[in-house]
C-alpha positions in Angstrom: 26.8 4.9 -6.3 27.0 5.9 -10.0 23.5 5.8 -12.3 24.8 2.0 -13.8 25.5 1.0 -10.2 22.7 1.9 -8.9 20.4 0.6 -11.7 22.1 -3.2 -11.6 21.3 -3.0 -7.4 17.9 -1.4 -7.8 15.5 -3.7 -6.6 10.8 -3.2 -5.7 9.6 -4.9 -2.9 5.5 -5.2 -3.5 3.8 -4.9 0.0 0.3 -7.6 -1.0 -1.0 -8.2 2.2 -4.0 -5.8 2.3 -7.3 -7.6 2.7 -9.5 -4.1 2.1 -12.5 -4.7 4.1 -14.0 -1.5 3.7 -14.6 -2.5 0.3 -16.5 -5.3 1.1 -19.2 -7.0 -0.3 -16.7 -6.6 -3.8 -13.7 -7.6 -1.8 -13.4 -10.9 0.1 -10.8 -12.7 1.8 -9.8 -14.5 -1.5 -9.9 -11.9 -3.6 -9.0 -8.6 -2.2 -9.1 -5.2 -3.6 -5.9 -5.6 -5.0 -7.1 -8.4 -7.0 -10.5 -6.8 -8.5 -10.9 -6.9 -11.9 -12.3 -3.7 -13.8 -12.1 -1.7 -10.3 -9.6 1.0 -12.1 -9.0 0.2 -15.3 -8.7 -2.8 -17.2 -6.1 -3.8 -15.5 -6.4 -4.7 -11.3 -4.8 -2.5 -9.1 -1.6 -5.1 -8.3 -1.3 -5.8 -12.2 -0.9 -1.8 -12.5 1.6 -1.6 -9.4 3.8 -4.6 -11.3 3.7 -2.3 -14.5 4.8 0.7 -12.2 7.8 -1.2 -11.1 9.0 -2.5 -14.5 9.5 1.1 -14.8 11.5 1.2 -12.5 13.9 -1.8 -12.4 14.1 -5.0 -14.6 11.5 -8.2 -13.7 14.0 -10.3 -12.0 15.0 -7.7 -8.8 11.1 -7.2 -8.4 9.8 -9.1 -5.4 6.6 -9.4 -3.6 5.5 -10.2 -0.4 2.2 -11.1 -0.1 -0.2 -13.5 2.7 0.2 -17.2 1.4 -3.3 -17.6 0.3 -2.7 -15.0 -2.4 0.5 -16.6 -3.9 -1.7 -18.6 -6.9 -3.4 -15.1 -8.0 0.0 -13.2 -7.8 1.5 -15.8 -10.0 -1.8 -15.6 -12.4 -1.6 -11.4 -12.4 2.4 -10.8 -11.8 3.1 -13.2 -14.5 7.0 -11.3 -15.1 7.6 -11.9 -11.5 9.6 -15.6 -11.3 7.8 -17.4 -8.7 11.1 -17.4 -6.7 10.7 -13.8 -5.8 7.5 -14.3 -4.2 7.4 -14.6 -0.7 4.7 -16.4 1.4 3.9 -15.4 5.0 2.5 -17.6 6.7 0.4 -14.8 8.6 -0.2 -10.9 8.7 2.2 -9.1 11.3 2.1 -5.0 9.9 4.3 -4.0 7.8 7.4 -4.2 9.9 7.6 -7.8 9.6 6.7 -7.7 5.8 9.2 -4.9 4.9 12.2 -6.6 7.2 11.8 -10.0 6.0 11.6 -8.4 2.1 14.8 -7.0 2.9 16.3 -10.4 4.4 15.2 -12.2 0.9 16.5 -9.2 -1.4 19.6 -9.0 0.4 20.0 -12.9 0.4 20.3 -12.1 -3.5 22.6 -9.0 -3.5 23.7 -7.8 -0.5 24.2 -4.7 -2.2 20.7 -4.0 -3.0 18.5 -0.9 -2.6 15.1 -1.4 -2.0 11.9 0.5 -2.8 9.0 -0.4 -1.5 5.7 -0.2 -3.1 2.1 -1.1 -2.3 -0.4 -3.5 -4.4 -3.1 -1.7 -3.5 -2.4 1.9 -4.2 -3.6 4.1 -7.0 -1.3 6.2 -9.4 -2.7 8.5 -11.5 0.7 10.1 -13.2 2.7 7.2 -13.1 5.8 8.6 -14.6 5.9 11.3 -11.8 6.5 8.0 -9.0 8.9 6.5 -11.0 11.4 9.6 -11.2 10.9 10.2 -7.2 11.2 6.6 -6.4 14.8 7.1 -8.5 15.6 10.1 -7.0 14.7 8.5 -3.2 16.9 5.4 -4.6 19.9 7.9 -5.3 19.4 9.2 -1.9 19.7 5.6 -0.3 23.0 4.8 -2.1 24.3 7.7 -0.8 24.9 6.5 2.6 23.5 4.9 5.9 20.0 6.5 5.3 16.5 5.5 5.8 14.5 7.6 3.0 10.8 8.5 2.9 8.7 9.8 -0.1 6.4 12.8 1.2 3.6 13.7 -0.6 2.6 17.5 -0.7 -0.9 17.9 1.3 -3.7 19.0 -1.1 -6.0 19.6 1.9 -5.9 19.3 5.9 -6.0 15.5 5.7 -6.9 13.7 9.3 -6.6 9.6 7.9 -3.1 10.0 7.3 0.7 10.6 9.4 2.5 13.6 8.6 6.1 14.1 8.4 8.2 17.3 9.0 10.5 18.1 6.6 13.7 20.1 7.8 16.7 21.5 5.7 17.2 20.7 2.2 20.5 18.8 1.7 23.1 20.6 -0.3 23.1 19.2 -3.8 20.2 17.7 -3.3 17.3 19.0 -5.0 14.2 18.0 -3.2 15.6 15.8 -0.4 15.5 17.2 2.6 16.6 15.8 6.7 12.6 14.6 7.8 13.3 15.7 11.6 9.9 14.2 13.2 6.6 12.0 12.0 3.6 12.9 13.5 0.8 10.7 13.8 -3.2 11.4 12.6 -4.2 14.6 13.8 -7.2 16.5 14.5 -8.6 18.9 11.7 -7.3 21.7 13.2 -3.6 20.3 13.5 -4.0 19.1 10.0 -4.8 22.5 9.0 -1.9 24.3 11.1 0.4 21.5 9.1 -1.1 23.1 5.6 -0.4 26.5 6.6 3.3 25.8 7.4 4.0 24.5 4.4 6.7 22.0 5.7 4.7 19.1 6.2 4.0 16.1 4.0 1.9 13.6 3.8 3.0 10.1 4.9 1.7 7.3 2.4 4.1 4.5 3.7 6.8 5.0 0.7 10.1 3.7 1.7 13.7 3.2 0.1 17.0 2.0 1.7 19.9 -0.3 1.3 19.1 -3.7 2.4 22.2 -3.0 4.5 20.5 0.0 6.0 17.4 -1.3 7.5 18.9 -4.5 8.9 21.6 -2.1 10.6 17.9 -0.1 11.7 15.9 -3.4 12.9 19.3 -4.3 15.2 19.6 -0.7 16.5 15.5 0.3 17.3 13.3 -3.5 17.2 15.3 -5.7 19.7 12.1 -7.9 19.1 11.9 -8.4 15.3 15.5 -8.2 14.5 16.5 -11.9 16.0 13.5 -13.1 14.4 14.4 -11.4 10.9 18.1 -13.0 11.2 16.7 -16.4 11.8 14.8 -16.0 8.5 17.3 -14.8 6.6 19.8 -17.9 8.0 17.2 -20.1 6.8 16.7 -18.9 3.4 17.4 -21.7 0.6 17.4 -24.0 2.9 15.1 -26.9 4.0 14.2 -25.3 7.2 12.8 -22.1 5.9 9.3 -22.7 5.8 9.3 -23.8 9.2 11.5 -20.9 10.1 9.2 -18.8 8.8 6.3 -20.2 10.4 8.0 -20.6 13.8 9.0 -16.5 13.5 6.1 -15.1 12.3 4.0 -17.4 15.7 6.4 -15.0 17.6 6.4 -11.7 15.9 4.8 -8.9 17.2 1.8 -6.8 14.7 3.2 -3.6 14.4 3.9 -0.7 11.1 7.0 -0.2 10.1 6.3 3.8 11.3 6.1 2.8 14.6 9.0 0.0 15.0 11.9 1.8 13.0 10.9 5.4 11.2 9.9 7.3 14.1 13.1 6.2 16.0 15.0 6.4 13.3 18.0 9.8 13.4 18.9 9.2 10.0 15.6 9.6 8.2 16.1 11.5 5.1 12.5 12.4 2.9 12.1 12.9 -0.4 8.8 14.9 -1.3 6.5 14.2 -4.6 3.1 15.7 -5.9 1.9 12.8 -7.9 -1.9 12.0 -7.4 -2.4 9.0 -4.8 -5.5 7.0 -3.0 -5.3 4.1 -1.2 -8.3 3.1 -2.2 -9.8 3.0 1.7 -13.3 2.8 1.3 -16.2 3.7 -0.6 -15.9 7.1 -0.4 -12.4 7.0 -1.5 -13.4 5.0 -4.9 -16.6 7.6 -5.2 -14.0 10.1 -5.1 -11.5 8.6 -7.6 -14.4 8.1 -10.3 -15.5 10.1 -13.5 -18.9 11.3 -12.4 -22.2 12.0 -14.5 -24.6 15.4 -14.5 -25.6 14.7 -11.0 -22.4 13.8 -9.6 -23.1 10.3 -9.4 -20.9 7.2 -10.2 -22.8 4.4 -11.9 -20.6 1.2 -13.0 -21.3 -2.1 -14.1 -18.3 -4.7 -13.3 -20.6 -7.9 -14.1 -22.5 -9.7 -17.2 -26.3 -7.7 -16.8 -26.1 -5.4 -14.2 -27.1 -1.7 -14.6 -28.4 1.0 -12.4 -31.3 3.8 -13.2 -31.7 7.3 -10.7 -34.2 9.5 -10.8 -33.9 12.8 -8.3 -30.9 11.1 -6.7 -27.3 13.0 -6.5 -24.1 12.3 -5.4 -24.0 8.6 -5.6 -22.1 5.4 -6.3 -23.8 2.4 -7.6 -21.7 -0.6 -8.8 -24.0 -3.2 -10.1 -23.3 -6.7 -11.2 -26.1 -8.9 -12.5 -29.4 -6.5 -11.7 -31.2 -3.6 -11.9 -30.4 -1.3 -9.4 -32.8 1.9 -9.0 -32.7 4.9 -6.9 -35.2 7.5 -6.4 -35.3 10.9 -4.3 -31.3 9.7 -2.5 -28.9 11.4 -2.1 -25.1 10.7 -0.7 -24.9 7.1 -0.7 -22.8 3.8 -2.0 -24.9 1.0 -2.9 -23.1 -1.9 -4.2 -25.1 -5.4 -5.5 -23.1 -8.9 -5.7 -24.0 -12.3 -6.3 -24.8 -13.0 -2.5 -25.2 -9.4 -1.0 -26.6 -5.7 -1.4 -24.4 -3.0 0.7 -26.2 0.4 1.0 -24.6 3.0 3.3 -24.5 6.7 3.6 -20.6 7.7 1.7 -19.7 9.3 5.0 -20.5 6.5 6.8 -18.3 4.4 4.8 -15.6 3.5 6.7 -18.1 1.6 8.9 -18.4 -1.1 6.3 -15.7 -2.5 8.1 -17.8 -3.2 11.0 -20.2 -5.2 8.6 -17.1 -7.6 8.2 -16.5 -7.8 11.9 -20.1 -8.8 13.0 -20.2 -11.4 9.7 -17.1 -13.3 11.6 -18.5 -12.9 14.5 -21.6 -15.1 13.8 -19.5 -17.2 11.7 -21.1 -16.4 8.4 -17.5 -17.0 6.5 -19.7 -17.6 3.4 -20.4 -13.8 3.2 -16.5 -13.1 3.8 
C-alpha cells in the first residue's frame, strides 16, 4: 500500500474502558483516571491520547470504544471525534471484545482500513516518537496478512508487564522484526535474563492490523468471540444493534486480546520503539512520573485551597484538594485528600489501594466509589 493509500485507510481505535482503581479516592467510577483533570498536564490523559491521534490520521477515521457510562464525557473531552464513531458497550469484557468489535465498526466504514490501537489512559512523554512507530507498524500492516505489535525497549527488569521475543529482522524493513513468542509476567530474575539478551521487549498492549486481518484472526484462534463479533457487525446501522450488542456482550467471555489472538497468532510481526511510557497504574507509578522537590517529594494541589507542608519527611506524594495537608518525620508514602476521603498508604504498598475499592463494594458504600 503506497504512503497516500495508506494515509486515506489509516484509521485509531481509542481503548476507554479503564476504570483505574488503584488511583482511587481521585478516580471513581464516573470519572476515571482517564478523565482527571490537571493529573498530567492541563489537558486529561484521554484529551492528550485524542491529540496523539490527530497526529496520526484525520478526526473522522478516529474511533473510540469506551464503557456506556463514559460516552457524555468522551463527547465533552473528544470534541473532534463525531459522536458516530463512538462506540458504547454495554459492559466490560477485556480487550478482546473491545478491540474485535472496534474492528467490526471501522471495517463497517472501510473495509480496507488499518487500524491502530491506542489507549486513553496511557502516558506519552515524546509524543512525536509514537506517532512515527505507529506509522511505521501501520506500513507493516498493509503489507500483508499480519498482526503487528509495538515493543518497547526494557529500561530495567520489569515484573508488571508481558514480554515479547523479537526474532529476525525483515529484509527491508528497518526495525520490524518476526515476534516468535510472548511471554507472560515473569519473576525478577527472568525479567533480568530478558535484559541481558537484549531481544526482548516490553509488551504495552500496542496493536496495528487491517480490519481484514484480525477478523480472519478472531475466525482462525477465538471460535467463541468470532460468531459473536459477526453478529455485531451484521447489525451495525441497523435497528437491532443495540440489542445485538447487548445480547453479545451477556455471552462474551472476559478475556485480553494477548491471550485470545496474539499468543496464537503465527503471523505476529513487532515493531520496537523507545519512547517514554506509564500506564499510570497506581500511586507509585504517578510518584514516579512527577517533577519532585529537594527531598524527593511530590506535592500537588488539583483543587480550589488545598496545599500540603513536610517537615523531616522524604520521598512523598501528597495531592491535596481543599486542606492542609502536613507531614512530619515520614517517609515513602502517598497521601491523597478529596472531598469525602483521605488515602494514606506506604508507595510500595500501592497497588493495594485496589483492595480499598473491593471491601467499599463489598459493604455497599457505592457513595465512596
Amino acid at each position: 500500500m503506497s504512503d497516500t493509500d495508506l494515509k486515506k485507510h489509516l484509521y485509531i481505535l481509542i481503548l476507554c474502558g479503564g476504570s483505574g482503581t488503584r488511583l482511587w479516592p481521585r478516580s471513581r467510577q464516573k470519572t476515571p483516571k482517564q478523565f482527571l483533570p490537571s493529573f498530567f498536564g492541563k489537558n486529561t490523559i484521554f484529551a492528550q491520547t485524542v491529540e496523539r491521534a490527530q497526529k496520526i490520521t484525520s478526526s473522522e477515521k478516529i474511533f473510540v470504544i469506551t464503557n456506556s457510562d463514559f460516552v457524555d464525557e468522551v463527547i465533552i473531552q473528544g470534541k473532534v471525534i463525531p459522536p458516530r464513531n463512538i462506540i458504547a458497550e454495554p459492559q466490560a469484557k477485556n480487550t478482546a471484545m473491545a478491540m474485535g468489535v472496534g474492528a467490526a465498526y471501522i471495517k463497517k466504514v472501510d473495509p480496507e482500513a488499518i487500524i491502530i490501537n491506542l489507549y486513553s489512559d496511557h502516558l506519552i512523554q515524546n509524543q512525536q516518537l509514537l506517532v512515527e512507530t505507529g506509522l511505521k507498524a501501520a506500513q507493516a500492516a498493509a503489507s500483508g496478512n499480519f498482526l503487528v505489535t509495538i515493543g518497547l525497549k526494557p529500561q530495567f527488569p520489569h515484573t508488571g508487564l508481558g514480554y515479547i521475543e523479537s526474532g529476525g529482522e525483515l529484509e527491508n524493513s528497518k526495525g520490524v522484526f518476526k515476534a516468535t513468542a510472548f511471554k507472560e509476567k515473569p519473576d525478577l530474575e527472568t525479567a533480568k535474563l530478558f535484559l541481558e539478551k537484549g531481544n526482548y521487549f516490553w509488551n504495552v498492549g500496542y496493536y496495528c492490523w487491517s480490519a481484514d486481518s484480525i477478523m480472519k484472526a478472531f475466525e482462525k484462534y477465538s471460535p467463541d468471540l468470532f460468531p459473536l463479533i459477526d453478529n455485531i457487525s451484521r447489525a451495525i446501522t441497523t435497528d437491532k444493534e443495540a440489542a445485538v450488542l447487548k445480547e453479545c456482550y451477556e455471552k462474551a467471555k472476559n478475556i485480553s486480546i494477548d491471550v485470545e489472538i496474539a499468543e496464537k497468532a503465527d503471523n505476529k510481526l513487532l515493531v520496537t520503539a523507545d519512547f517514554d511510557w506509564s500506564d499510570v497504574g497506581d500511586w507509585q507509578v504517578v510518584y514516579q512520573a512527577k517533577p519532585k522537590d529537594e527531598n524527593q517529594n511530590v506535592l500537588e494541589n488539583f483543587g480550589d485551597g488545598g496545599w500540603a507542608i513536610t517537615l523531616e519527611s522524604k520521598n512523598c506524594l501528597v495531592e491535596t484538594n481543599k486542606r492542609l495537608v502536613a507531614l512530619i518525620g515520614v517517609n515513602d508514602l502517598a497521601v491523597v485528600e478529596t472531598d469525602d476521603a483521605v488515602l494514606v498508604c506506604a508507595r510500595d504498598r500501592a497497588q493495594d489501594v485496589k483492595k480499598i475499592v473491593e471491601t467499599l463494594r463489598e459493604k455497599n458504600k457505592t457513595e465512596y466509589l
